[in-house]
C-alpha positions, -999 to +999 in steps of 0.1 A: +405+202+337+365+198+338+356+232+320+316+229+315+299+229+280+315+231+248+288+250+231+296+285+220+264+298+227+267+295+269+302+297+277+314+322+249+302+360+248+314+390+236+328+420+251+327+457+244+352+454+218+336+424+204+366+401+215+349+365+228+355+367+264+357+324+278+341+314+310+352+283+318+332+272+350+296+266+355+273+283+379+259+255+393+297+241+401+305+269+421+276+265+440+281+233+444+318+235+455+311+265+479+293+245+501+320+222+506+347+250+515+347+256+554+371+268+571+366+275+608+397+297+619+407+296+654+397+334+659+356+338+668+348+362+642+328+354+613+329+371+578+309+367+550+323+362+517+300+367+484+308+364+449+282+379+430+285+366+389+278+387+365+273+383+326+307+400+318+327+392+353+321+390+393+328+409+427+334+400+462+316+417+488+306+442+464+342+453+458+362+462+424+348+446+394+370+417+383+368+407+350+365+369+332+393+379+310+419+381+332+436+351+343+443+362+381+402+361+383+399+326+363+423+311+388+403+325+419+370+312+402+385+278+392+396+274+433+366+277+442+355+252+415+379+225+430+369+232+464+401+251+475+402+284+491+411+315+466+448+318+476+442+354+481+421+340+509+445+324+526+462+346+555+426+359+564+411+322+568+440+318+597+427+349+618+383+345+604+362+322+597+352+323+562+316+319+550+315+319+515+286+324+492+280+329+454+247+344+439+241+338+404+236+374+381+248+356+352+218+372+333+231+410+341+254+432+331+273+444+360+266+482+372+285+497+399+266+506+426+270+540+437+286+540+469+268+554+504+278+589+514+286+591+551+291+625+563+305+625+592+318+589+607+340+602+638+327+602+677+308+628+684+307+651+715+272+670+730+287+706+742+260+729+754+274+758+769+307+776+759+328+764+790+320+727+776+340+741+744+369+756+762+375+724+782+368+701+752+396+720+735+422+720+766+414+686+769+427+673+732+455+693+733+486+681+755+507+712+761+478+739+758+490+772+761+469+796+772+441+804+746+411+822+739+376+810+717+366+833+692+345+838+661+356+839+628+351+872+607+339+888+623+362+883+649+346+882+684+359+870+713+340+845+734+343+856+770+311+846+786+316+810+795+286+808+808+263+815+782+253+785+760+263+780+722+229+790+714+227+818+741+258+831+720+246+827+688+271+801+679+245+779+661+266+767+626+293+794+635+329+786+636+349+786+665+382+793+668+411+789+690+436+815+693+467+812+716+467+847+743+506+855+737+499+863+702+495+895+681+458+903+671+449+882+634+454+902+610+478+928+622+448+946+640+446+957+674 
């Protein structure tokens, strides 16, 4: 096996506990030898793959931090070295194809990057007017049984369908469906 550079000083470092943690590839290998992986999948979609090289271990796309240390990682680096696919690849290169880049951080310790905060990722529905509620609501539910919008506490029913959300003072209020054929919340009348 080629393993690049006997000196201590390049391919040995230390960890947090001191131990000397052993990279045994080069940079400019894997470079090198992930330009001459291509694989062109029968599918038409096209992913990215980037291994990003830290001082003290590497990611994919950004993902869990994998560390030198482990041998799992050193086998997925050294595929790459050869010119082989990461086996951990392999199912995904049958339905993608892969593109496959490394960027060299070598220099850096890695830092997680704090992730992106998305509120709300669902499908979102414009509803104006109360009667776009009701219907919105009869419409997700199969088997509806007859029901009635109200407030929260305070509870207040929601009768006027024709009045807008904002003509009813619904702006950031919650609304709630109660079935008709039940007891008032709360054991009030």
């Amino acid at each position: 096996m080629d393993t690049v550079g006997d000196e201590k000083d390049e391919n040995c470092e230390e960890n947090e506990e001191g131990a000397p943690m052993r990279r045994t590839f080069s940079v400019e290998d894997l470079l090198d030898e992930v330009e001459k992986i291509c694989y062109d999948a029968s599918g038409t979609s096209k992913v990215e793959m980037v291994v990003r090289l830290w001082k003290d271990g590497f990611t994919v796309n950004d993902e869990e931090f994998r560390s030198y240390s482990i041998p799992k990682n050193q086998d997925f680096l050294d595929s790459i070295k050869r010119g082989e696919l990461p086996a951990e690849w392999g199912s995904r290169a049958e339905e993608e194809e892969l593109e496959i880049s490394v960027e060299d951080l070598t220099e850096e310790n890695y830092v997680p990057r704090k992730k992106a905060f998305h509120p709300f990722s669902g499908r979102g529905y414009r509803l104006g007017r109360i009667t776009d509620v009701h219907d919105f609501v009869a419409r997700c539910q199969r088997r509806c049984p007859p029901f009635v919008l109200t407030t929260s506490v305070p509870i207040r029913e929601l009768g006027d369908k024709e009045l807008s959300l904002e003509e009813a003072d619904l702006s950031n209020a919650v609304i709630v469906q109660r079935p008709l054929d039940t007891q008032s919340p709360f054991g009030h009348s």
